[in-house]
N, C-alpha and C positions, 0 to 999 in steps of 0.2 A: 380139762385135760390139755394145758397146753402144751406144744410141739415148737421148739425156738428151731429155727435153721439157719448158723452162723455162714455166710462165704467171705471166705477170705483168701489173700493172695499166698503163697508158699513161702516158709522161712520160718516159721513157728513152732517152737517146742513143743514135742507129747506135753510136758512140765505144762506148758502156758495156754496150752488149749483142753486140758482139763482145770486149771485153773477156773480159766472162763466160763467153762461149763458148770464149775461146783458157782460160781459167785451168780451166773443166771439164775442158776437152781434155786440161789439162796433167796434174791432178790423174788422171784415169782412164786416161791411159796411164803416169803412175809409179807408183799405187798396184796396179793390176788387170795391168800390164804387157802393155797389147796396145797396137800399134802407129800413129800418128795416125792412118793410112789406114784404119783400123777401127772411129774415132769418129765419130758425127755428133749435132751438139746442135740441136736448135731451138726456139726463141723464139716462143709463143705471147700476143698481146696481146689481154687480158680486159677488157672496161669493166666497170667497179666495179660496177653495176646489174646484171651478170648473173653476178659472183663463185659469189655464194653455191650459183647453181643450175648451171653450168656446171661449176666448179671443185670446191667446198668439198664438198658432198655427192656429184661420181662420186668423187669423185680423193682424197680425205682423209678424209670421212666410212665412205664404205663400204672405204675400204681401210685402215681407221686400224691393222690390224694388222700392215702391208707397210711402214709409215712410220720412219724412221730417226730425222727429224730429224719432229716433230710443233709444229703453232703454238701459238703462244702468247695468240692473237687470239679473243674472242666470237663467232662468225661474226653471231649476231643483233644486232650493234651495226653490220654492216655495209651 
């Protein structure tokens, strides 16, 4: 039963954020083979001012060893 929980910053279309979610979707049930009814993604939206502290340090900082895909960004430039 996986559970995706996207954060990302503001500016993005309803259009581009169900994109993403049907292309998760599509991606976790052909790689992991469970079936749509079993996925659920959802889209969390971060203003930029509270990235660092909301996001960057629970969710990448202290889990940096959980991380598949790790960023590429300074977080103190943000």
């Amino acid at each position: 039963m996986p559970h995706v929980i996207v954060k990302l910053w503001p500016g993005k279309s309803e259009q581009q954020k169900q994109q993403l979610s049907d292309e998760i979707t599509k991606a976790v049930t052909n790689i992991l083979g469970y079936g749509k009814g079993s996925v659920s993604v959802g889209i969390e939206i971060v203003q930029p001012s509270a990235w660092v502290r909301d996001v960057y340090h629970p969710d990448i900082r202290d889990k940096w060893d959980t991380l598949y895909q790790r960023p590429g960004y300074d977080p103190s430039y943000l």
